[in-house]
C-alpha positions, 0 to 999 in steps of 0.5 A: 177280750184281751188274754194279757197272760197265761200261767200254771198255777199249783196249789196244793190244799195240804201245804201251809198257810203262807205267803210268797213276797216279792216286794219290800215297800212299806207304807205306814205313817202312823202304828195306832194301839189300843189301851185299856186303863183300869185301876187295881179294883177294874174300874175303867179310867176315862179322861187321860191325855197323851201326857198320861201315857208312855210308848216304847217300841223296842224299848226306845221311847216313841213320841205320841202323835194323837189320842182318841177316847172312845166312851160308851157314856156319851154324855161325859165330857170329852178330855181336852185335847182329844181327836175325833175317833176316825169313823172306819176305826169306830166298826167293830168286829167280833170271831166267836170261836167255840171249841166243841173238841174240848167243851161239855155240850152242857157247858157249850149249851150255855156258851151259846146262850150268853153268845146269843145275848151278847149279839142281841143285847151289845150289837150296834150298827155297822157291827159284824160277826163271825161263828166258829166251832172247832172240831179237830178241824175248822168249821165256819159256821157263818162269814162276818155279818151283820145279820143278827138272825143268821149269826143266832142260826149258826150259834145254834148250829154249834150245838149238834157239832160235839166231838165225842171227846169232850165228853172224856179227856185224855187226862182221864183216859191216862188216869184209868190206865195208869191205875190200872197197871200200877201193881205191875212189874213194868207197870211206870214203864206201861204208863209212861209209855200212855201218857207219852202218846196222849202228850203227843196227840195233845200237842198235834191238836193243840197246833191245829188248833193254833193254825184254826185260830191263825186262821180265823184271825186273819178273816179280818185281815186289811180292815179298819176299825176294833177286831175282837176274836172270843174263844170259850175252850178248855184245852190249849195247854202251855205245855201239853202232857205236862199234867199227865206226867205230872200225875204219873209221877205222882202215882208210881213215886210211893211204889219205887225206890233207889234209882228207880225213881219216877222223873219222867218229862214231856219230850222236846216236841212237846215243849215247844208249845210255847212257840206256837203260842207266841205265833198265834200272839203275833198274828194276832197282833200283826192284824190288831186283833185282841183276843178273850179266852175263857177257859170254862173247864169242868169234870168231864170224865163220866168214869171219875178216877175215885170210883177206880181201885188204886191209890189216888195222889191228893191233887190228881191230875185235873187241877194241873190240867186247868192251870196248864192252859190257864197259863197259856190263855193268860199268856195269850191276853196279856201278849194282846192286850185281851182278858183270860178268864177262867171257870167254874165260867158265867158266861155272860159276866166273861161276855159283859168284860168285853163289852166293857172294854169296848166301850172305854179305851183310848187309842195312841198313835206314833210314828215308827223310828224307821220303816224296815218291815218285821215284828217290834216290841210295844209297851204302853205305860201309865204315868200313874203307876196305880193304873193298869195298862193292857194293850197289845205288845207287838205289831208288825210293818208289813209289805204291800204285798203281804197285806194284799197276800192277807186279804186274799185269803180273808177273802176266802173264808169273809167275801170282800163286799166292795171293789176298787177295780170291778174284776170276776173269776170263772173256772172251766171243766175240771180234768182229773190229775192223778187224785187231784183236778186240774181246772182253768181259770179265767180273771177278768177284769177293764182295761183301766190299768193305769198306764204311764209314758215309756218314752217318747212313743209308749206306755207302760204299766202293769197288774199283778193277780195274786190266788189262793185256795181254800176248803171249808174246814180251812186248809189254805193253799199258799198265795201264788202272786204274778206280776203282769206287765203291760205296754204298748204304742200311744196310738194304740191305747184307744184300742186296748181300752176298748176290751177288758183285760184277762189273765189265764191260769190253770190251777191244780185242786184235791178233791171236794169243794174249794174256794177260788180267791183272787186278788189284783192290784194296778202297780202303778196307782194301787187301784185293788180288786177281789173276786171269789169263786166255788169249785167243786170237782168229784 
């Protein structure tokens, strides 16, 4: 074997997930969106044409350049005019993301029911699926599949994970303290001073939870076809503590006078929820993901605020509360082209919406006035001002080198099954370092890196190797990306071909068990390969 490169590789589980780009090419012909049509009743419209829809893409009115229509009903004539839907566009892929942090195993229960339903029942061929429960931490109950039997044991696993939280909010919480010190002397003081600590650890979830959400999107980064990702949740506020301080206020105006009033507000941290909300709605349309939320919330709190002495306000808190992450998930749907639906929750109705969806929508496609990489506004219209558009309201032009930086970490947590270039990964013994390991890494990969004239008596090429790491609860390490160069004689080139090539690295992990991704790419043909390995060092 051929060592062609040697490197120091630190990659720390703590840091976020990034990406390093070097390389600015972009190579996109056509952005290809997926609409949804229904009239003002939710009947989907079949059989429109290109000259039925508007496209702008920031604000500047684009050319449509082809139209499909996938239609469950085969037997209805297709429109005139229309295109064959290309077969890779045809796979459909779902993550179903349960929140066990927020949700009543009562209502989980029957979550995992009609999920269940669902993959029996709408499942075709060639379909896969993910399951993920969400526990203040990110648990990957099963990797895209399309085994039935293994997506039904891990919906069923999703059952034994309740957080004890979701069995009392902090709505509640707050609400039993504050009545609690009403009749004190510093008694809005005592409870501003609850809700504010409530707000910020609601905020803090709701960020990590954000990132879980980021993060499970981007299993399904680089492949083709319809990605869906469901999440049945009751906690992911717009404004996170707005209700607590709402209610607060509420509570105490009757016991204050003057100047002493109750105004109380979130603080600035608190605000900007809206932020990360609109993050997760790029990721998600950078990967043409659409996304469904349902919010199934229900009284939760086994020590209800009724049973409590002390003057309720009229319309409590928990109202205030559904429709704080009411707006959130409505927010969500409508910036990706999805539904938020809220409870009292019939799952299997939420579930037959999608179903619905994915069986009558029509794909545009148009070519990007120019090519500069970053995030562009889309809006789709219907010239029939009855119908209603939904379809994703950004994408993004993205490098060559953050595609590959993407599917390196999809690779993580979902196994690219199939590879271009043949290449494996194995680690060596690990060495303690401080409280972290040290462990080398060998790539291997053939010697069929494309090479090129250099000259009149040379050859040049290169690969470039990218990796990452990442745990089962879904910390990720940023993706280190090393560009390789390689080159030599024309009379020596049989001889390079003869043994593979290997790239060395020496990576720093934490404790526990970790995934190894790599990914490389031949600079010269953009011939890809993946490889993943476990680590486990004590």
């Amino acid at each position: 074997m051929r060592s062609v490169a040697a490197a120091l590789l630190v990659l720390c589980l703590a840091a976020p997930l990034s990406a390093q780009k070097l390389s600015e090419s972009i190579e996109v012909h056509v952005v290809n969106v997926d609409v949804v049509v229904t009239d003002r009743t939710g009947k989907h419209i079949t059989g429109l044409t290109q000259d039925d829809f508007e496209i702008f893409e920031d604000q500047r009115p684009q050319k449509i350049t082809n139209l499909y229509e996938v239609r469950a009903d085969a037997a209805t004539p297709a429109a005139t005019a229309q295109e064959v839907p290309p077969k890779e566009t045809q796979q459909r892929r779902f993550v179903f993301f349960i929140d066990n942090d927020s949700l009543h195993p009562m209502v989980r229960d029957q979550a995992v029911e009609s999920i269940k339903k669902f993959i029996e029942q709408q499942f075709r061929p060639g379909d896969e699926a993910s399951v993920v429960s969400w526990n203040n931490g990110i648990q990957i109950l099963q990797e895209l599949t399309s085994d039935k039997a293994a997506l039904n044991k891990a919906v069923d696993r999703a059952r034994g994970l309740s957080s004890p939280t979701s069995i009392s909010s902090d709505l509640g919480r707050v609400q039993q303290h504050c009545i609690r010190v009403a009749d004190q002397p510093r008694g809005y003081e005592d409870c501003i001073n609850e809700v504010r600590v409530a707000a910020m650890k609601a905020t803090l979830t709701s960020r990590r939870m954000t990132n879980a959400m980021r993060l499970a999107i981007t299993t399904m980064a680089g492949m083709e076809g319809k990605k869906v990702l469901v999440l049945a949740s009751t906690r992911l506020p717009e404004r996170p503590g707005y209700d607590m301080y709402i209610w607060a206020n509420q509570l105490f105006t009757p016991r204050m006078r003057g100047f002493d009033v109750a105004m109380a507000r979130p603080m600035e941290e608190t605000r900007n929820q809206k932020e990360v909300l609109d993050e997760l709605a790029r990721t998600a349309n950078a990967h043409g993901v659409t996304l469904y939320l349902l919010n199934a919330a229900v009284l939760t709190n086994p020590m209800p605020i009724e049973n409590l002495r002390g003057p309720i306000p009229m319309d409590g808190g928990s109202d205030l509360d559904r429709e704080n992450t009411d707006a959130a998930f409505q927010m969500l749907a409508e910036k990706t082209g999805g539904v938020a639906v809220r409870g009292p929750l019939n799952f299997d109705d939420a579930l037959a919406t999608v179903a619905r969806d994915l069986d009558s929508y029509y794909s545009l496609g148009y070519r990007p006035s120019n090519y500069v990489r970053g995030d562009r506004s889309i809006t789709v219209k219907a010239r029939n001002r009855e119908y209603i558009v939904r379809a994703r309201q950004g994408y993004a032009l993205k490098s060559f080198d953050d595609q590959m930086s993407d599917q390196v970490v999809a690779n993580i947590f979902a196994p690219r099954r199939s590879s271009n270039w043949n290449i494996s990964a194995r680690t060596g013994k690990p060495q303690r370092d401080g409280r972290n390991f040290k462990v080398p890494v060998e790539v291997v990969m053939p010697s069929t890196v494309m090479l090129l004239p250099k000259g009149e008596d040379r050859l040049a090429g290169g690969f470039t190797v990218y990796i990452a790491v990442g745990s089962p609860q879904g910390a990720v390490s940023t993706v280190s990306r090393s560009p390789q160069p390689v080159g030599m004689k024309r009379t020596d080139e049989a001889e390079f071909r003869k043994e593979p090539m290997v790239f060395s690295a020496v990576l720093t992990v934490a404790p526990g068990e970790n995934f190894l991704s790599i990914g490389v790419v031949d600079q010269v043909s953009n011939t890809t390969g993946f490889a993943r390995t476990k680590i486990v060092v004590q």
